[in-house]
C-alpha positions, 0 to 999 in steps of 0.5 A: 500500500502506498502512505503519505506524509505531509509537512514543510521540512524536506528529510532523508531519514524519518527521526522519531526524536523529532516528532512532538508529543501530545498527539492523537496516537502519541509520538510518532511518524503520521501518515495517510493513504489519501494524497489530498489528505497528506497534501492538504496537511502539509498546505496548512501547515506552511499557512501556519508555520511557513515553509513549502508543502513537502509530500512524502510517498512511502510502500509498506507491505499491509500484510505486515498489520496482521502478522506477528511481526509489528503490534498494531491497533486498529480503531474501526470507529469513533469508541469510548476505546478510542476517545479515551485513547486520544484523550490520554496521549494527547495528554501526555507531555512526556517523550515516553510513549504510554502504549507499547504499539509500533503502529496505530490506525485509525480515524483522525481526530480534527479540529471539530473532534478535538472541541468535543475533547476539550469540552468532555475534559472540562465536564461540559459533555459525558463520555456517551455524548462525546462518542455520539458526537464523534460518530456523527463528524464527517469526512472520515479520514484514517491515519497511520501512525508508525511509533517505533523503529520496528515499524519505521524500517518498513516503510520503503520511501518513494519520492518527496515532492515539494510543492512551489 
């Protein structure tokens, strides 16, 4: 399967000391199997931070996401699983990972999803609302979240494209 990866710096090597806490599966390598989406990631991160949209194009073989080789988790949905997943390691501000998975799939959680967090954190909403809240977002979209060396190895890079 092919998975990109959208950003503004341009990189030989995938460096996980590089990446930043408190993000939805913790620290790690993100990436999608949509273009656009990786594209569109990247463009709104130059608006934001300046810099050029870089794209990055990877292989990886899914035959790995079921065999013994790599732990993986799998969120199909919006759960009460998932929801407290998220809400953990986006609060996690350490450098120490609080699960041991080398790669996390799942839907992710945008800006819209992201209010709901922070509303169920402040006891504005309960967890039954928050999840009925989430399963009804739209424009669904998986990510893939590779949180070790063990992982990262398998990844077979592409191209990158920067974006003028």
């Amino acid at each position: 399967m092919k998975l990109y990866h959208g950003t503004t710096s341009e990189f030989d090597e995938i460096d996980l000391s590089k990446s930043k806490p408190s993000k939805d599966f913790g620290r790690g390598f993100y990436l999608s199997a949509e273009l656009e989406q990786a594209k569109d990631f990247a463009q709104t991160r130059a608006l934001l931070l300046g810099g050029s949209p870089v794209i990055a194009s990877y292989e990886f073989d899914e035959k790995l996401l079921t065999s013994n080789e790599l732990k993986v988790k799998t969120f199909g949905d919006y759960t009460e699983e998932r929801a407290n997943f998220i809400l953990a390691n986006r609060n996690n501000t350490s450098n120490t990972l609080i699960h041991n998975y080398d790669i996390v799939i799942g839907p992710i959680a945008n800006d819209r999803v992201g209010l709901q967090l922070v509303r169920f954190t402040n006891r504005d909403i309960d967890m039954p609302t928050l999840i009925r809240r989430l399963k009804f977002m739209k424009g669904k979209t998986i990510q893939y979240y590779f949180g070790t060396e063990r992982a990262i190895k398998h990844l077979k890079r592409l191209w990158t494209k920067k974006k003028r």
